[in-house]
Backbone bond lengths (Angstrom), bond angles and torsions (degrees), N, CA, C in turn:
res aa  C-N    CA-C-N  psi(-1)  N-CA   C-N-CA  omega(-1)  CA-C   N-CA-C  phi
1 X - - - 1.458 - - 1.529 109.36 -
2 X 1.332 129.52 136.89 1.176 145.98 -161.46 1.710 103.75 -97.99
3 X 1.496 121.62 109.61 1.087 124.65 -136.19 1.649 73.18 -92.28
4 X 1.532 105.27 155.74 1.557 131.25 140.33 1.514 145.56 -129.38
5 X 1.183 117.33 -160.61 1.703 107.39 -173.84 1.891 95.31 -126.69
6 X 1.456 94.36 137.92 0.975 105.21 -179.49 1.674 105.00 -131.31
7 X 1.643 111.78 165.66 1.516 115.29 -175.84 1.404 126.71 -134.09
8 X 1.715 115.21 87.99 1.236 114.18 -167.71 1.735 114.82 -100.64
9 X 1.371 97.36 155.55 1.240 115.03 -153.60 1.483 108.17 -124.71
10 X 1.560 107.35 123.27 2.175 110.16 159.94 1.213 101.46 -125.13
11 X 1.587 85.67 177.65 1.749 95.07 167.09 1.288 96.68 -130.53
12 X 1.469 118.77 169.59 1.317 150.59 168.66 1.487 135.91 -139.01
13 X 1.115 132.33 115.38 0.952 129.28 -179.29 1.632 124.13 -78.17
14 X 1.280 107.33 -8.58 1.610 128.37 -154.50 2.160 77.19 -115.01
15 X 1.500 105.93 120.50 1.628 114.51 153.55 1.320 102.40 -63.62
16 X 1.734 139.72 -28.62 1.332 120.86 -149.40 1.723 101.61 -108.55
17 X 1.648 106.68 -5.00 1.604 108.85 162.91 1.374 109.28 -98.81
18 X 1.219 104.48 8.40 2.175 87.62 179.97 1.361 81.77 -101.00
19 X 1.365 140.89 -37.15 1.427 122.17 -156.40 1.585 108.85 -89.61
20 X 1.649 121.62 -43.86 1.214 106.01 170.05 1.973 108.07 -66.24
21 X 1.010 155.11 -20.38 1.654 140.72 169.75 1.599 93.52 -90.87
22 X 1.274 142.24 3.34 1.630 118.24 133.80 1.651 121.80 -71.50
23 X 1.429 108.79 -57.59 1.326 107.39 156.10 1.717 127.77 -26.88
24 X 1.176 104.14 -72.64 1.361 109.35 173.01 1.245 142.30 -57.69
25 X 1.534 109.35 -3.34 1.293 115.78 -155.76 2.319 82.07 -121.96
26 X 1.229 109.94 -37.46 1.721 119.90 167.20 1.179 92.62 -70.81
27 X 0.504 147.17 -42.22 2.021 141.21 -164.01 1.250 105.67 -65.43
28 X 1.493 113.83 -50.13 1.502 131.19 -159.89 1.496 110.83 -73.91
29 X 1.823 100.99 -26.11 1.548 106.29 -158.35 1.232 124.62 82.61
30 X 1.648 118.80 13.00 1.554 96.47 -160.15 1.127 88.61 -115.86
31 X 1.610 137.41 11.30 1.546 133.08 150.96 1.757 112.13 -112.59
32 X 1.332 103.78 179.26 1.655 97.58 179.85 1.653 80.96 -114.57
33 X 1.303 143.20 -39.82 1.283 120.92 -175.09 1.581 100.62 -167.16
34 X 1.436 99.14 -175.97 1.687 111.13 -168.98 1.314 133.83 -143.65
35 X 0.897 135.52 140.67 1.701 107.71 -160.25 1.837 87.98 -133.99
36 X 1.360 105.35 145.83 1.462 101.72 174.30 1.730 113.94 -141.02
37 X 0.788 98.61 122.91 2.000 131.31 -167.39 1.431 103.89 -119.36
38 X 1.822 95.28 130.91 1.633 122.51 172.33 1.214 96.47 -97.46
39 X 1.624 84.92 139.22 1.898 107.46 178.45 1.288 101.35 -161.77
40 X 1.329 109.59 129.62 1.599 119.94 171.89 1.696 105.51 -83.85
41 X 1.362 111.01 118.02 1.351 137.98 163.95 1.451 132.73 -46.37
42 X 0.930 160.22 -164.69 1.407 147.12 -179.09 1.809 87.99 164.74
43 X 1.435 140.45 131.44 1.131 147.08 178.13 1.084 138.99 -172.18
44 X 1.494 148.44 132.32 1.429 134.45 151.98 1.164 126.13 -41.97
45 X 1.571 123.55 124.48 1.514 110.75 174.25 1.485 90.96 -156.27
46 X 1.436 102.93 100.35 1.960 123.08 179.53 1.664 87.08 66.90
47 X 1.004 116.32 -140.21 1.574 132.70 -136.70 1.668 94.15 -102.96
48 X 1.423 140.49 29.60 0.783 143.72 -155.05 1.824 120.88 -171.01
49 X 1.706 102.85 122.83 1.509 82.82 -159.94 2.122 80.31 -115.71
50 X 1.619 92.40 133.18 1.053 116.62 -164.76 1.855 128.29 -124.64
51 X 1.192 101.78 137.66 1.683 92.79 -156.67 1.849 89.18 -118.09
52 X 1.080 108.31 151.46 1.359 136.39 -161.95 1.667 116.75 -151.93
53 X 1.616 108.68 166.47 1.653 91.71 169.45 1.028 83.26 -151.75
54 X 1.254 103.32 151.94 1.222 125.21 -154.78 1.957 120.54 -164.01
55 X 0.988 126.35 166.09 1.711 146.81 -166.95 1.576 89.24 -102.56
56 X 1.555 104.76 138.44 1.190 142.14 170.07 1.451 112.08 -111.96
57 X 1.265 121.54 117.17 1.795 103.04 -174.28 1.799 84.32 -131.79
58 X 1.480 101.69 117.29 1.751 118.72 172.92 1.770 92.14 -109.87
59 X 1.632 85.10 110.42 1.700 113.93 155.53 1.115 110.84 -73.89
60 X 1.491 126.33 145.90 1.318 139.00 133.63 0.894 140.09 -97.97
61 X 1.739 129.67 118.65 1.518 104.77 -144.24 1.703 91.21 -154.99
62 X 1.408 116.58 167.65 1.540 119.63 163.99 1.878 107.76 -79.07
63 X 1.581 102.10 154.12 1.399 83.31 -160.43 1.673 96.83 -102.25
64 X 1.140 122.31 16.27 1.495 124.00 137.61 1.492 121.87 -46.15
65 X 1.276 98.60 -35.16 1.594 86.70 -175.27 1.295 112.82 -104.07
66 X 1.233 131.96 7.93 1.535 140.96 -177.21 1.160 103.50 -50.25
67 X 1.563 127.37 -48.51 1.773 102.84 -164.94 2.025 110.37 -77.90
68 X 1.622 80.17 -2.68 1.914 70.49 178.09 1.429 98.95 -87.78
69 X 1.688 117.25 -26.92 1.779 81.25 -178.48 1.217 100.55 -70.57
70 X 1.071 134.11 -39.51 1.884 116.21 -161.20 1.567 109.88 -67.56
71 X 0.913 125.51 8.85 1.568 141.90 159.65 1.057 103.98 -73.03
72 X 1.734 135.49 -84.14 0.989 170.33 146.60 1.886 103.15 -5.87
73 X 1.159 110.32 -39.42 1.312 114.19 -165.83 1.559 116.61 -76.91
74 X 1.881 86.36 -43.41 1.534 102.02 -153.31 2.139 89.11 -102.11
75 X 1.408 112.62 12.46 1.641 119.76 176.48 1.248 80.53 -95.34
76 X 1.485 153.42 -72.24 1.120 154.07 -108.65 1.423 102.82 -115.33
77 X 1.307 127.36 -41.69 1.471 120.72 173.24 1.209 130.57 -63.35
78 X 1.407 105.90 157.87 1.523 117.73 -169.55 1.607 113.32 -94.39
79 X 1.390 108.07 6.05 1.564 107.74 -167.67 1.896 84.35 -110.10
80 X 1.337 92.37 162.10 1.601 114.39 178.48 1.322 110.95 -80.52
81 X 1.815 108.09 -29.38 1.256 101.70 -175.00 1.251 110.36 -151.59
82 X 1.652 131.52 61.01 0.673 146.97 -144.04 2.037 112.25 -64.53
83 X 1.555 108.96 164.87 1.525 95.83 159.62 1.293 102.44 -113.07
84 X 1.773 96.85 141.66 1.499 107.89 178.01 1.700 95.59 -133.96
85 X 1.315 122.62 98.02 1.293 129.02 151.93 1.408 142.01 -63.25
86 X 0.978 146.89 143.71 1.771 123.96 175.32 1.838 88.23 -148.21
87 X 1.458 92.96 132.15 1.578 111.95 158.56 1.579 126.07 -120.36
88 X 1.153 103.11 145.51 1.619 105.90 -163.59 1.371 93.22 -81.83
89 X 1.258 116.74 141.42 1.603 130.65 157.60 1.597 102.32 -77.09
90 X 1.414 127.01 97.43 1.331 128.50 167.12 1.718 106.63 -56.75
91 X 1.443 127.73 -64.02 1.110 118.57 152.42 1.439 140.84 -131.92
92 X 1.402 134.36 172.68 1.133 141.26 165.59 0.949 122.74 -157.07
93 X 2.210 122.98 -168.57 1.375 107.64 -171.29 1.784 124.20 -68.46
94 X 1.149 144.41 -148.88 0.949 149.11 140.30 1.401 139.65 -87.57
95 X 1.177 101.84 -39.09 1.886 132.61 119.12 1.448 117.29 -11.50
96 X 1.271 111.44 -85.69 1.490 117.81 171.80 1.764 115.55 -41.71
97 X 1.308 117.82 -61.56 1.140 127.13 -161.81 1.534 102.71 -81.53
98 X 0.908 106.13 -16.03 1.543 105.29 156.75 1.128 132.70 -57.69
99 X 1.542 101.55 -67.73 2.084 125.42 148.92 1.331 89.45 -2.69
100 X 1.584 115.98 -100.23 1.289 147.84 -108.65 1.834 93.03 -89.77
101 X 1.325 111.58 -38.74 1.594 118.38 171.08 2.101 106.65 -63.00
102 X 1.000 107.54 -50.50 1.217 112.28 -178.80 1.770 112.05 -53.92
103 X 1.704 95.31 -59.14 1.666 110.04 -174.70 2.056 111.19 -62.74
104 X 0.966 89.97 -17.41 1.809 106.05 173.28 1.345 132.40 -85.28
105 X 1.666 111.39 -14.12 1.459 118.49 168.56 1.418 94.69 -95.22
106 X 1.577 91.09 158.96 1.304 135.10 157.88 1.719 126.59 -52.06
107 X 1.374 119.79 97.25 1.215 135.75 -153.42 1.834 99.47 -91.77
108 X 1.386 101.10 115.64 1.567 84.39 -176.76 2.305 118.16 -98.87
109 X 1.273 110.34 131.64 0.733 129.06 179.97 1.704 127.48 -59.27
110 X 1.161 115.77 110.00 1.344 108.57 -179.13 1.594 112.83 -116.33
């Protein structure tokens, strides 16, 4: 299978859960990087539509490894029911996907 890059997405309302599941998720290797953006929310949640602000953290990742971040995502978050999106990168450089294949293995320690 002809690997690609894909781009999954949560939110958080908590600064101290976007940074430890960025941490954790670079640590692990199972992203090449992360970007995190404030945005005030607007939403249904039960009988009540409710606005919040909150952290956006967009992974970049191979999409082999997608079901481990959403493992990873939904172990580490502070929400009950978190959003975890993923969009396929139809394309990019070769360059890039190189990056992101390289930054995604397992680095062995000596």
């Amino acid at each position: 299978m002809k690997e690609s890059v894909v781009i999954i997405k949560t939110t958080t309302n908590s600064k101290d859960t976007a940074v430890k599941l960025s941490n954790k998720l670079l640590s692990d290797r199972k992203v090449a990087c992360v970007k995190i953006d404030n945005v005030e929310s607007h939403y249904h949640w039960g009988s009540k539509i409710v606005s919040d602000m909150e952290y956006v953290l967009t992974f970049k990742t191979r999409k082999s490894l997608a079901q481990e971040v959403f493992h990873l995502i939904k172990l580490n978050h502070n929400y009950s029911l978190p959003e975890i999106i993923m969009q396929n990168v139809d394309e990019t450089t070769i360059e890039y996907l190189n990056w992101v294949i390289k930054e995604t293995k397992q680095h062995s320690i000596h």
